[in-house]
ZAPAVO-158810 format. One record per residue (C-alpha): residue number from 0; residue in one letter; chain; x, z, y. Coordinates in Angstrom, 3 decimals. Each point is the difference from the previous one (the first is absolute). Layout:
! ZAPAVO-158810
<r NUM, a, A, <X, Z, Y>>
...
//
This chain:
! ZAPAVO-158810
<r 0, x, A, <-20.212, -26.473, 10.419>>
<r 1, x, A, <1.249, 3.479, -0.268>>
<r 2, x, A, <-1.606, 1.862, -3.070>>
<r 3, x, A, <-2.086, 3.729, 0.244>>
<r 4, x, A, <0.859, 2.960, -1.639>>
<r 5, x, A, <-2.645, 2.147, -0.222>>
<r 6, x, A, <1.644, 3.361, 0.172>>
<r 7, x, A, <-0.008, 3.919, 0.800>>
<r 8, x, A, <3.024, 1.379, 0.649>>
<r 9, x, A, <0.318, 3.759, -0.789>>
<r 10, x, A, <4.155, -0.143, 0.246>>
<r 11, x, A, <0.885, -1.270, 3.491>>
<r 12, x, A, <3.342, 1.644, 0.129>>
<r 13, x, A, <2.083, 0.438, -2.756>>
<r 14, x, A, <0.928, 3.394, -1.623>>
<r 15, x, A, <3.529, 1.221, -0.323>>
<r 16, x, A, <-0.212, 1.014, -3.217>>
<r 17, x, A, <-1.557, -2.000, -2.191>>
<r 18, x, A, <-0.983, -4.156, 0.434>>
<r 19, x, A, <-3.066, -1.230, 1.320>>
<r 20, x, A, <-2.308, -1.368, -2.800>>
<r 21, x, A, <-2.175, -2.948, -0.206>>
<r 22, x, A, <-3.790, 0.121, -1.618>>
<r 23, x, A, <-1.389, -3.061, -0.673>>
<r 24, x, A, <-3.542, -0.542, -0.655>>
<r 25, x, A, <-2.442, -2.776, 0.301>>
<r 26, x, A, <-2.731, 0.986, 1.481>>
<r 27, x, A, <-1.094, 2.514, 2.800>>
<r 28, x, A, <-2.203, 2.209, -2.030>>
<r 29, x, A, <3.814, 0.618, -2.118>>
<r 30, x, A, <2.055, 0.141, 3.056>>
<r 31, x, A, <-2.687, 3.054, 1.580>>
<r 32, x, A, <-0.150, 1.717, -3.187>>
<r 33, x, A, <4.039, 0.008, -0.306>>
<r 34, x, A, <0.264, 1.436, 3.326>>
<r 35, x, A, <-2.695, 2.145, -0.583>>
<r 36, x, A, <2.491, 2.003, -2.720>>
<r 37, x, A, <3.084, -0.412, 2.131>>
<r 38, x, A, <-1.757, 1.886, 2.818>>
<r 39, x, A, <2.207, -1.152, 2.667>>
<r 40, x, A, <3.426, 0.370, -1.400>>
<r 41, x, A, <2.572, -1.976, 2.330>>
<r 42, x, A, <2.011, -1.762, -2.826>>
<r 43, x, A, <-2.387, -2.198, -1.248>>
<r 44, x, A, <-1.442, -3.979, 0.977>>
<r 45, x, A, <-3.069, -0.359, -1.179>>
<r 46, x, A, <-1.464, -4.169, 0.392>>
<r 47, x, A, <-2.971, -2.107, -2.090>>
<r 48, x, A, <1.870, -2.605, -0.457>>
<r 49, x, A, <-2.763, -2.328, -1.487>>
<r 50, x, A, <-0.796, -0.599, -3.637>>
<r 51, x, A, <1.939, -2.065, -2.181>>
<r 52, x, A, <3.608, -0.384, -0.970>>
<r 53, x, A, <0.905, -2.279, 2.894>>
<r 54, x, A, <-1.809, 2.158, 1.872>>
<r 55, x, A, <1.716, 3.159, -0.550>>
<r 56, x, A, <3.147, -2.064, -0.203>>
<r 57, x, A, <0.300, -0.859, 3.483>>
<r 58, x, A, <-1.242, 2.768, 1.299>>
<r 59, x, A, <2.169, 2.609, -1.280>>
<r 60, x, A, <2.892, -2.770, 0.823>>
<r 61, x, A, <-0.793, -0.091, 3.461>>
<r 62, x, A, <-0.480, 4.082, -0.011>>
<r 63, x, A, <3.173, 0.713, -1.430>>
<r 64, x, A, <1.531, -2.386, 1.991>>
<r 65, x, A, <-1.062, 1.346, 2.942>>
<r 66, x, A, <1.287, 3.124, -0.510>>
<r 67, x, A, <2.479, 2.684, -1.934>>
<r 68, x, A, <-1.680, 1.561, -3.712>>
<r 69, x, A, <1.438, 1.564, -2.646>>
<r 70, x, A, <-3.487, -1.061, -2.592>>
<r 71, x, A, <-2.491, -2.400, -0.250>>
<r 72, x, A, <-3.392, 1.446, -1.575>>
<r 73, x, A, <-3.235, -2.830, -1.335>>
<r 74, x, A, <-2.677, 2.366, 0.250>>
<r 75, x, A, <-3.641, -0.195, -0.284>>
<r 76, x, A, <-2.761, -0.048, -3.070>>
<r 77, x, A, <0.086, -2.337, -3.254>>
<r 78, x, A, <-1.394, -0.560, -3.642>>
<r 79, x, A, <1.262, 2.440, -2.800>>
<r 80, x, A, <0.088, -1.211, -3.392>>
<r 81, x, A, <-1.478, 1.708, -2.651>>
<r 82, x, A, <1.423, 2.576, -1.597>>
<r 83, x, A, <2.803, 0.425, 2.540>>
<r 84, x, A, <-1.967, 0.521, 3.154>>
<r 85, x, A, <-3.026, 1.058, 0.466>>
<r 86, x, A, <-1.896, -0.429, 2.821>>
<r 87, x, A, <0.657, 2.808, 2.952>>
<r 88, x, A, <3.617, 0.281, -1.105>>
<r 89, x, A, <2.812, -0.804, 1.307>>
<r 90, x, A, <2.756, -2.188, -0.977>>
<r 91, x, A, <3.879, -0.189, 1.090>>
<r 92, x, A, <1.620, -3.432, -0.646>>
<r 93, x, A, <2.895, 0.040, -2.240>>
<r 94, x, A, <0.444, -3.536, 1.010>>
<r 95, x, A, <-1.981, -2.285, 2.278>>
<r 96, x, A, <-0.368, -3.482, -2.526>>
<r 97, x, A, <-1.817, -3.371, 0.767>>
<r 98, x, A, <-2.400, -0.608, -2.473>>
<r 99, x, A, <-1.103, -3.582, 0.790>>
<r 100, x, A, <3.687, -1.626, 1.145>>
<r 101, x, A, <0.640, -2.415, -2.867>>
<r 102, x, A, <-1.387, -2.763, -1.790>>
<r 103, x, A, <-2.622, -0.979, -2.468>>
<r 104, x, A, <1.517, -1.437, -3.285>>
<r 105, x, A, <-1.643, -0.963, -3.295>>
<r 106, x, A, <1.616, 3.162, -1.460>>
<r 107, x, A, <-2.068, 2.000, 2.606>>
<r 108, x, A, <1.367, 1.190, 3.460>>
<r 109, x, A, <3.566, 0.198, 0.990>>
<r 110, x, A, <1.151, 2.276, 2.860>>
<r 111, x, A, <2.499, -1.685, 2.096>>
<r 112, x, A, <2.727, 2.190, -1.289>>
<r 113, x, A, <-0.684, -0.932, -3.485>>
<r 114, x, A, <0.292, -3.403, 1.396>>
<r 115, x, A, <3.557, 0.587, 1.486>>
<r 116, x, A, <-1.334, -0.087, 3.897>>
<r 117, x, A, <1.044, 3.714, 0.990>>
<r 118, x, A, <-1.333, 3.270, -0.403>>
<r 119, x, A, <-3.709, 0.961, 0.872>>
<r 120, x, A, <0.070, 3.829, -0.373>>
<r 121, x, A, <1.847, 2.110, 2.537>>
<r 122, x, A, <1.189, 3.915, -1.518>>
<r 123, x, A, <-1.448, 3.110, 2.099>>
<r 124, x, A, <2.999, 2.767, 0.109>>
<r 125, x, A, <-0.584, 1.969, -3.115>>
<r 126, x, A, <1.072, 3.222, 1.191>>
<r 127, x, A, <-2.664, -0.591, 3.209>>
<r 128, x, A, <-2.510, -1.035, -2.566>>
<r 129, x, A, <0.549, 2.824, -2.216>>
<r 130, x, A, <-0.290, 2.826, 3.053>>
<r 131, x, A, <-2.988, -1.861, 1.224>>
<r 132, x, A, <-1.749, 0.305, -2.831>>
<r 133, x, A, <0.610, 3.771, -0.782>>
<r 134, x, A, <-0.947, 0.841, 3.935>>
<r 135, x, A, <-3.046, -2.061, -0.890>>
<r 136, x, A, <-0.751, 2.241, -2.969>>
<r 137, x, A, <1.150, 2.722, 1.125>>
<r 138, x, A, <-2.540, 0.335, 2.861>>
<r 139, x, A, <-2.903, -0.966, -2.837>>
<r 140, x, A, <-0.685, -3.827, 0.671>>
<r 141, x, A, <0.031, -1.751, -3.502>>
<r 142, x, A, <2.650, -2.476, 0.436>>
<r 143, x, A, <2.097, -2.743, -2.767>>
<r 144, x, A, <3.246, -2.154, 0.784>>
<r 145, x, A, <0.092, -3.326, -1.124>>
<r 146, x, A, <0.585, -3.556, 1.068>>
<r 147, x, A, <-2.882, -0.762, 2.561>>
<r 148, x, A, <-0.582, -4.278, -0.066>>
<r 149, x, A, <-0.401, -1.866, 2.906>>
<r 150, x, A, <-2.785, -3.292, -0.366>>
<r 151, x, A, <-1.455, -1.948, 2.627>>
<r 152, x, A, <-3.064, 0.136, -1.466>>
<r 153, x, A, <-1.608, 3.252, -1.205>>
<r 154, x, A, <-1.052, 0.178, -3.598>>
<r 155, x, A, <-3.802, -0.133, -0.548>>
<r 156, x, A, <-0.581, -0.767, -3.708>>
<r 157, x, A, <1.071, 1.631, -3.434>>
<r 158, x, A, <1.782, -2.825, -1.333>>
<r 159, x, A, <2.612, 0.000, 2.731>>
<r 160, x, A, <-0.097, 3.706, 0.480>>
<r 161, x, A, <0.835, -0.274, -4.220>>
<r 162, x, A, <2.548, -2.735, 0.749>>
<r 163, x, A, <1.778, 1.828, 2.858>>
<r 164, x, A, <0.389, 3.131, -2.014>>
<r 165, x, A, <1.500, -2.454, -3.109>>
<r 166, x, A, <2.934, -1.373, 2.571>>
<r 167, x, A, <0.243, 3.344, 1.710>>
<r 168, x, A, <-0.526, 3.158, -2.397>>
<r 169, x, A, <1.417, 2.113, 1.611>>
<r 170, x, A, <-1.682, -0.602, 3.556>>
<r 171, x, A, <-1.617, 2.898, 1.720>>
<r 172, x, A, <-2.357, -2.026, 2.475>>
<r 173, x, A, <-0.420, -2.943, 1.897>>
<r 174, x, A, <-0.044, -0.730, 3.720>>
<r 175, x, A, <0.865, -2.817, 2.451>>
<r 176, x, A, <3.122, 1.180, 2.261>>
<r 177, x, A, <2.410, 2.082, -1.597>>
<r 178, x, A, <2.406, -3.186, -0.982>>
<r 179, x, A, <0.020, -1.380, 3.004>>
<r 180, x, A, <0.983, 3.002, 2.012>>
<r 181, x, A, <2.479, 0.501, -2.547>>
<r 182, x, A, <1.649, -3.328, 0.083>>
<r 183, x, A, <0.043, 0.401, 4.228>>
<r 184, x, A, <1.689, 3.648, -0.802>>
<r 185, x, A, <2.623, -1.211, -2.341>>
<r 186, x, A, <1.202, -2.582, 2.052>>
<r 187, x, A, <0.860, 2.192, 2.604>>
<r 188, x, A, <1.979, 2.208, -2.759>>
<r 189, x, A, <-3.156, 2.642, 0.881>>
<r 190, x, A, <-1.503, 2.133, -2.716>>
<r 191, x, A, <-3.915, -0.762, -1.376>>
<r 192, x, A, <-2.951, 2.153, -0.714>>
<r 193, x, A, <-3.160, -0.847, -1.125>>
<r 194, x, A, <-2.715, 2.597, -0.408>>
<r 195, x, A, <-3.712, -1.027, -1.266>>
<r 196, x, A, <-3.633, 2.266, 0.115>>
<r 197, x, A, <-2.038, -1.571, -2.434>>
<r 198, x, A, <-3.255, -0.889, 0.695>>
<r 199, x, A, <-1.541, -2.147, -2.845>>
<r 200, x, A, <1.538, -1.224, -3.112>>
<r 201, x, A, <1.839, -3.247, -1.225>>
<r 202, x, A, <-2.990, -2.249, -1.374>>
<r 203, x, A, <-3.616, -0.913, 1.045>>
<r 204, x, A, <-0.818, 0.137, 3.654>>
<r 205, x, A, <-2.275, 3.343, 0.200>>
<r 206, x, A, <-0.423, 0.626, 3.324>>
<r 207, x, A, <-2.661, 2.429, -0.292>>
<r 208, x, A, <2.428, 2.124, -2.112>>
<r 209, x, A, <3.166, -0.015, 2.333>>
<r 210, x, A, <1.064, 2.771, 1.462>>
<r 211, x, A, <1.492, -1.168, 3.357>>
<r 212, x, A, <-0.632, 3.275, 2.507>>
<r 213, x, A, <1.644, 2.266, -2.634>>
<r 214, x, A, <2.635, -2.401, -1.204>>
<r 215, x, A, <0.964, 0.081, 3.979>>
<r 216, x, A, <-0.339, 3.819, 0.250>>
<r 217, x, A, <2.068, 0.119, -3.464>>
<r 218, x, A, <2.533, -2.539, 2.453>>
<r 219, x, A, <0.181, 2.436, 3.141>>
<r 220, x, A, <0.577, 2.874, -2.517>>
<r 221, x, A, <3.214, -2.159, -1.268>>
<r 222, x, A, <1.333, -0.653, 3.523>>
<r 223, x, A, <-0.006, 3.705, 0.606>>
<r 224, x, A, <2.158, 0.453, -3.082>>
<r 225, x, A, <2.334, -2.933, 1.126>>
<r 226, x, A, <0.209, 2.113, 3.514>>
<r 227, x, A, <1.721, 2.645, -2.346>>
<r 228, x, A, <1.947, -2.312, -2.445>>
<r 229, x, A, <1.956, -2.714, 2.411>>
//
């Protein structure tokens, strides 16, 4: 059976200038709110993939297969962790890691690089990252760079929000898709993105407290800045 992409294309022809870019989200509320801030440019795909790695895997593979892009963007909203990203913000992956590929040992958990099975974090262009970031400050949205981990399943409790930030002190936020897209990019030799709105943070399920509409007008904002940037 032939898989769906949901999509929006706002980039049917390509530019002569510059490369088309793929955005990736998961979900249609992310995908509206990205095109929302690109307000129609031509150079950009826009598709919700699904949520998930595999997800966002597959469909950025069959996007980018499909046609010609210079970028591949994982875009949508995510968990900040405390004291690097506070809810409303915005944060520009560094690198786009797997949290949860690896194994359990009696030593604790074991990513499956540390167990010799390949790499699970893919680099964002540092000099993209960097100019990102500075556009994103310099237009007033509070914004951090750091790695942003992919998990399959979300943090809700403070003991693995505590044990996440132990592995991964450095980590910005958390969110579902951005490894996945990025693995799909880099095996087409195709640059990776990955820019997160947060709307709650990394710990205890609050849903009362998140902040989803103005994490996604905090995301639209960003795509209007990424307009400017690639």
């Amino acid at each position: 059976m032939e898989a769906k992409l949901d999509s929006t294309s706002v980039h049917p022809e390509k530019a002569e200038e510059q490369p088309r870019v793929l955005i990736v989200t998961a979900v249609a509320a992310e995908r509206d709110a990205v095109l929302r801030g690109l307000a129609g440019s031509r150079r950009f795909n826009v598709i919700a993939a699904g949520a998930g790695p595999a997800a966002a895997a597959a469909g950025t593979a069959a996007a980018l297969a499909a046609g010609s892009y210079g970028c591949a963007v994982s875009a949508g909203i995510g968990g900040g962790f405390a004291g690097r990203a506070p809810v409303g913000s915005l944060v520009v992956a560094s690198e786009m890691r797997d949290a949860a590929l690896g194994a359990e040992t009696p030593e604790g958990f074991r990513s499956a690089a540390e167990l010799g099975f390949g790499s699970v974090s893919v680099p964002a262009p540092a000099g993209t990252v960097q100019a990102l970031a500075a556009a994103l400050a310099a237009a007033g949205l509070t914004v951090s760079t750091g790695p942003v981990l992919t998990v399959s399943t979300a943090t809700g409790t403070a003991g693995t929000a505590a044990a996440l930030a132990a592995r991964h002190p450095e980590a910005a936020a958390e969110a579902m898709e951005g490894h996945g897209v990025a693995v799909a990019a880099q095996a087409l030799g195709i640059a990776a993105l990955e820019v997160r709105a947060i709307s709650n943070p990394v710990g205890p399920r609050d849903r009362a407290a998140w902040k989803i509409n103005e994490a996604l007008d905090a995301l639209a904002a960003a795509a209007a800045i990424l307009r400017e940037v690639l």
